[in-house]
C-alpha positions in Angstrom: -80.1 -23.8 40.0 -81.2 -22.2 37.1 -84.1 -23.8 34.9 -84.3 -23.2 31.0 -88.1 -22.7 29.8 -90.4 -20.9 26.9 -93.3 -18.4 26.7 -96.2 -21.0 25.9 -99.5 -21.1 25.7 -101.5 -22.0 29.3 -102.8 -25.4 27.5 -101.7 -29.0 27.4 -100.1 -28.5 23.7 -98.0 -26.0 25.5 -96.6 -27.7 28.0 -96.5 -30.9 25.5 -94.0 -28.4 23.3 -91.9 -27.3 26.2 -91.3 -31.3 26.8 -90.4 -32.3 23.7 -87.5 -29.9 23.9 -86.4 -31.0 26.8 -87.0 -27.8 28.5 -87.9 -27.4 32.7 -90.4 -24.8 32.6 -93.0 -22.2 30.8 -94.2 -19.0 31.3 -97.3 -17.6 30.8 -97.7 -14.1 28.7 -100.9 -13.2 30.2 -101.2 -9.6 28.8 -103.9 -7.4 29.0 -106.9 -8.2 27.3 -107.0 -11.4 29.2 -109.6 -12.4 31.5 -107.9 -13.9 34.4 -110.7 -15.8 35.9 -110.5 -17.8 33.4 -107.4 -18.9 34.0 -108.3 -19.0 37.4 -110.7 -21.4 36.2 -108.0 -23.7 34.6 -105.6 -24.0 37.7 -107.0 -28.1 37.9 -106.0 -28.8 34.4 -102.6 -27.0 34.8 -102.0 -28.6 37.7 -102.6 -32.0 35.7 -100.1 -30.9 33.0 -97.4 -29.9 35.3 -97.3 -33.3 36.6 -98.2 -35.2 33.6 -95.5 -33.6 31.4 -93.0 -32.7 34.6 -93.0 -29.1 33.6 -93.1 -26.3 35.9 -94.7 -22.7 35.3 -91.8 -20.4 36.4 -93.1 -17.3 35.9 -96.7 -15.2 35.0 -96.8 -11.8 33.5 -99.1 -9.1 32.5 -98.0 -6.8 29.9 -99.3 -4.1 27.8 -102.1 -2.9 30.8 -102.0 0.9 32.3 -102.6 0.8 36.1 -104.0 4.5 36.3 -105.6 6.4 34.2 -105.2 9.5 32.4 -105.4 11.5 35.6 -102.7 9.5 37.4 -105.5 7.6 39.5 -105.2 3.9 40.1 -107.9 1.9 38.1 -109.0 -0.5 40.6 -110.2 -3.0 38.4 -107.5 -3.3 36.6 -105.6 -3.8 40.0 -108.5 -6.8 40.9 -107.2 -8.5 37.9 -103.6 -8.8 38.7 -104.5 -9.9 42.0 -106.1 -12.5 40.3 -103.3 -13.5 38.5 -101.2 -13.5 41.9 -103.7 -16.3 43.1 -103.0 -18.4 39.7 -99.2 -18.2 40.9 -100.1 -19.3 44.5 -102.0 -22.4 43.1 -99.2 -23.1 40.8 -96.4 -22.8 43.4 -95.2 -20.6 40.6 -92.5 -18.6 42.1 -92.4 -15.0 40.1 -95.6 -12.3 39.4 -94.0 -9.8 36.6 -96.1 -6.4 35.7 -95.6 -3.1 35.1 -96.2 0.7 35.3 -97.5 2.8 32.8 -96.2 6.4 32.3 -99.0 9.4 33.2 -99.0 12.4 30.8 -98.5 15.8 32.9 -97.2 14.4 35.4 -93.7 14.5 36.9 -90.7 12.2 37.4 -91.6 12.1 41.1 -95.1 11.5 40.9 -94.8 9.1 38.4 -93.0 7.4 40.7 -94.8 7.8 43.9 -97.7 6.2 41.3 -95.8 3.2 40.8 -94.6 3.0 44.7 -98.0 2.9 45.2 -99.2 0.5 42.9 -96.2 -2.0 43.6 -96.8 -1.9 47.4 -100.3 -3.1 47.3 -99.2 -5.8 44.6 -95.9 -6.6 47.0 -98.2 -7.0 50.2 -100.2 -9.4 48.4 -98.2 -11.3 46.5 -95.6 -11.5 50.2 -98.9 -13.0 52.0 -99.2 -15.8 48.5 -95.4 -16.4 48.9 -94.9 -15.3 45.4 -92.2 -12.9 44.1 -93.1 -9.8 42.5 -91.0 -8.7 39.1 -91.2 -5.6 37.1 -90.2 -5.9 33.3 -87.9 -3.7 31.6 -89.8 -3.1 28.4 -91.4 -0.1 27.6 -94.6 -1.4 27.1 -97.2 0.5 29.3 -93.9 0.8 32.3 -91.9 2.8 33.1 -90.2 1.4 35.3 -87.5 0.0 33.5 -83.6 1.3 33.8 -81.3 2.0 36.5 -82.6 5.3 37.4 -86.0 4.6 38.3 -85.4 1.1 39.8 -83.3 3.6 41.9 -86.2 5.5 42.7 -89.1 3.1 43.0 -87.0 0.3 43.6 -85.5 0.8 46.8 -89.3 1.8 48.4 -90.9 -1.0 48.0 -88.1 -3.9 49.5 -89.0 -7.6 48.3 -90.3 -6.3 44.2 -87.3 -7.3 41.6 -86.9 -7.2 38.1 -87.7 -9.3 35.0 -84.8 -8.8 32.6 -84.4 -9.0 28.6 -81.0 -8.2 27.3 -82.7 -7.1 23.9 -84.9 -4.1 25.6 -82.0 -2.6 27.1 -80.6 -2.3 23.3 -83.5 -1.2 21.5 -84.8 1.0 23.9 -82.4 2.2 26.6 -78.6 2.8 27.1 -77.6 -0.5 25.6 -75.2 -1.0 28.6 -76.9 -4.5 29.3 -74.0 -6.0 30.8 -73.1 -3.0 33.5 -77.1 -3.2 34.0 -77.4 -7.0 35.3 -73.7 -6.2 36.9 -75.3 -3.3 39.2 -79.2 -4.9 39.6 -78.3 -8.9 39.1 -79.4 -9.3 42.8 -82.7 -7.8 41.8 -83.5 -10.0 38.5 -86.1 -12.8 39.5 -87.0 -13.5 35.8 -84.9 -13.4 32.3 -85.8 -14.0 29.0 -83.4 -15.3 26.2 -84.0 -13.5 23.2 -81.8 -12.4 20.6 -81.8 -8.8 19.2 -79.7 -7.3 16.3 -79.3 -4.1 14.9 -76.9 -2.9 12.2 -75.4 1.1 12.4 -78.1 1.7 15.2 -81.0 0.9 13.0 -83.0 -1.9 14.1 -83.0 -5.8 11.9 -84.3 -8.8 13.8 -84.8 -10.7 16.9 -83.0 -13.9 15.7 -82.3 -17.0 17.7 -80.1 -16.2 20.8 -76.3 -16.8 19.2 -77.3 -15.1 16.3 -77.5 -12.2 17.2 -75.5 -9.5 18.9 -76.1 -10.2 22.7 -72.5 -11.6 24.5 -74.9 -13.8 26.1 -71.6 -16.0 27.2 -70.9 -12.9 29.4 -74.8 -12.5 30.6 -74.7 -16.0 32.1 -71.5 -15.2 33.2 -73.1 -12.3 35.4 -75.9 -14.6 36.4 -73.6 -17.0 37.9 -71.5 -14.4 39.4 -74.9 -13.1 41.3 -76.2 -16.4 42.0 -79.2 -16.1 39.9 -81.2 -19.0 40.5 -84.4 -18.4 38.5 -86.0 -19.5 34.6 -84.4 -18.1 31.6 -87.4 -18.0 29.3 -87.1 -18.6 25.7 -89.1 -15.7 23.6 -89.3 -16.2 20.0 -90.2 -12.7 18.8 -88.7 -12.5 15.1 -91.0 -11.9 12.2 -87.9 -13.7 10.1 -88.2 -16.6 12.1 -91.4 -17.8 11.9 -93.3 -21.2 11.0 -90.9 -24.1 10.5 -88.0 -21.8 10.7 -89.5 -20.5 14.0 -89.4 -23.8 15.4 -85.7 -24.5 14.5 -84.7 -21.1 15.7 -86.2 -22.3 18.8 -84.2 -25.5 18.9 -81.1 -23.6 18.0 -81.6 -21.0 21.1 -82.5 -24.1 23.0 -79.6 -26.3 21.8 -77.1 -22.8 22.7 -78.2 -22.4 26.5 -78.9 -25.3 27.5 -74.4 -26.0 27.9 -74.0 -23.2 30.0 -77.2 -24.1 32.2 -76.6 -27.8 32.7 -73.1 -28.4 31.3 -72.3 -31.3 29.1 
C-alpha cells in the first residue's frame, strides 16, 4: 500500500511536523555537503522518533554530489560516504537509497554510461547485502541518469537499481511526456515525490501546491495503481511563492489533495 510522507528534517521537530499532518512517513534530503557519520551517529534518536511519533523514514537521498571527477574517475570518498548512508537505511529498515550520476565533460554517451554502470553496481551490491533498494532520481542535478534513454542504457545492466520519480522534472527539464514515462518505467519507480510544477507558454512560474498546478496527478496515481506501486509519495515544498505561513498551508492543501486517492474516504 502506498504511504503519503514529506521531505523533513532528520530531527524530532521533523518527524513531530509529519504527525501533526497525519502523514506515514519522511524522507531525508541528505545532499552533499552532509557529513553522514553524523547521521550515522543519530540512528538511536531516530529510532526513538520513529516509534514515539509512529512515523517511518521511507526513503534517503543524496543529491547535488559528482561521483567522478573531472577525468571520469570514481572519487572514492565520495563513494565511502554513500555507503554510509546505505548503513543509516539498514538501521532504519528504511526501504529506498536514491543517488545519482554526474555527467563527465569529454566524454561520450557510452562511457558516461559505463561510469554510471560502474558506480551503480558497487552501490547495488551493497545496498542488496543491507536489503535496501537502490533509486536513481530524475533531476538533473549532478545525474544524468534521468529519461528513458539512458535508464535504457544503464538501466537494464545493473538489475535490482530503480528510479525515484518527480512529475515536475520531466516538465522543466525533459520531454514533458510524464505520463508515457511512469507508463513505460512504473515497474522501476521505488520513490515519488508530489510536487507541483507550472509553466505558462513554456516559460517557467512556480512550483505550487500539487492541484494547483498543471500536473494531471489524478492520471499519475492512476498509473501508480495500474503498476502496483507500493512505495512513499513524498511531499516537496519547493515554491519560492509558497513560503512561511503560506508554505505551510500549501502543504496542508497538497496533503489534504492526496491523501483521497491514497487512503480513500
Amino acid at each position: 500500500m502506498m504511504k503519503l510522507g514529506i521531505i523533513e528534517n532528520w530531527d524530532e521537530n521533523g518527524f513531530r511536523h509529519a504527525k501533526a499532518l497525519g502523514l506515514d512517513a519522511v524522507e531525508f534530503t541528505y545532499n552533499g555537503g552532509n557529513d553522514p557519520d553524523k547521521l550515522l551517529e543519530m540512528v538511536p534518536d531516530i529510532r526513538t522518533w520513529t516509534i514515539r511519533y509512529e512515523i517511518e523514514v521511507g526513503s534517503i537521498g543524496r543529491w547535488g554530489e559528482n561521483k567522478f571527477d573531472n577525468d571520469g574517475n570514481l572519487i572514492e570518498a565520495v563513494l565511502q560516504d554513500n555507503l554510509k548512508l546505505i548503513d543509516v537505511c539498514a538501521a532504519l529498515e528504511c526501504p529506498v537509497f536514491v543517488t545519482g550520476v554526474n555527467w563527465v565533460d569529454g566524454k561520450s554517451f557510452e562511457e558516461n554510461c559505463a561510469n554510471a554502470v560502474a558506480y551503480l553496481t558497487r552501490v547495488n551490491d551493497y545496498a542488496k547485502e543491507k536489503g535496501v533498494k537502490v533509486a536513481v532520481y530524475n533531476c538533473d542535478w549532478s545525474n544524468f541518469v534521468r529519461d528513458p534513454r539512458t535508464w535504457a542504457e544503464v538501466l537494464t545492466r545493473v538489475p535490482g537499481v530503480g528510479i525515484k520519480y518527480d512529475p515536475s522534472h520531466c516538465i522543466n527539464v525533459g520531454s514533458g511526456r510524464y505520463l508515457e514515462e511512469i507508463a513505460a518505467w512504473g515497474d522501476k519507480i521505488y520513490h515519488f515525490h508530489i510536487k507541483g510544477t507550472l509553466n505558462v507558454d513554456g516559460e517557467h512560474v512556480d512550483d505550487p501546491p500539487a492541484g494547483l498546478d498543471m500536473i494531471n496527478w489524478r492520471a499519475v496515481m492512476g498509473l501508480l495503481y495500474a503498476k502496483r506501486y507500493d512505495g512513499m509519495l513524498s511531499i516537496e515544498p519547493h515554491s519560492h511563492t509558497w513560503t512561511d505561513d503560506l508554505g505551510e498551508w500549501g502543504i496542508r492543501l497538497t496533503a489534504a489533495y492526496i491523501k483521497p486517492m491514497v487512503y480513500g474516504g
